[in-house]
N, C-alpha and C positions, 0 to 999 in steps of 0.2 A: 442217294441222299442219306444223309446223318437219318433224320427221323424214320421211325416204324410203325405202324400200329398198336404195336404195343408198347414200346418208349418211346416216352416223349418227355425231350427235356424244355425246362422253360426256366427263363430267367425276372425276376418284377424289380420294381420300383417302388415303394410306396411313401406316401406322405399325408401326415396328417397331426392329429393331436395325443400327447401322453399325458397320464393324470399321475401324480403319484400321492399317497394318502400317510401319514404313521399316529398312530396314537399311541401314550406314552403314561401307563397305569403303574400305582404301586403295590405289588401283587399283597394280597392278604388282606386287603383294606378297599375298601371301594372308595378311592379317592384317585384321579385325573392328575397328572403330574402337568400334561402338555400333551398340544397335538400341530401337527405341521401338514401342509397342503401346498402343491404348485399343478400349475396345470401349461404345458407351452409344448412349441412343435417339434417334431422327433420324423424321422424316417427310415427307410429301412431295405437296404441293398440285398440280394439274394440271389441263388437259382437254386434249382431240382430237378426233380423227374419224376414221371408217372409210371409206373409198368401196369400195364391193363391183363387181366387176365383172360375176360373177357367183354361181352359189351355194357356190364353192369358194374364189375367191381374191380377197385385196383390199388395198390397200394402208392405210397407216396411220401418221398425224401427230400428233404430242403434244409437247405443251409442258407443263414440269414447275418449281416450284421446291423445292430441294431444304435440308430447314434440320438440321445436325449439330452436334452439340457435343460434342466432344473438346477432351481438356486444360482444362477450366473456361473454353473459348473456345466462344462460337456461329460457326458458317459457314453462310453462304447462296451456293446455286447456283442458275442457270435450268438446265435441261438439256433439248435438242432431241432428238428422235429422229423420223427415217422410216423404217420397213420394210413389211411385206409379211406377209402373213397368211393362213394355208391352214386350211380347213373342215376339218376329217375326216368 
């Protein structure tokens, strides 16, 4: 079989809610120009993998893209991540 003990690839789905926030100052002055807000549903396609080093710690790679719509606008992201992963 593809899997191992120590890789292991996986793939998600997710779904849920995005907020995005801006506020909008005139620097030098403490005065508020404007500020903007939307909050609506966004999801997000993906896989990776885990390499375990051993039974506690592993590192871990994923690739994601990311689809939002705010302001009656769609946005599409890739987004990379690596970290590191501890057992309890």
């Amino acid at each position: 079989a593809f899997r191992s003990t120590k890789f292991i690839p996986f793939a998600h789905l997710l779904y849920g809610v995005s907020h995005e926030s801006t506020d909008i100052e005139f620097v030098g002055a403490d005065v508020d120009i404007g500020s903007s807000s939307d909050t609506n549903w966004s999801w997000s396609l993906g896989v990776g993998a885990d390499y375990w080093f051993n039974n506690k710690w592993a590192i871990r790679g994923k690739v994601d893209w990311l689809k939002t719509h705010f302001r009656d606008e769609g946005q599409s992201k890739a987004r990379f991540m690596i970290g590191a992963a501890y057992n309890f």
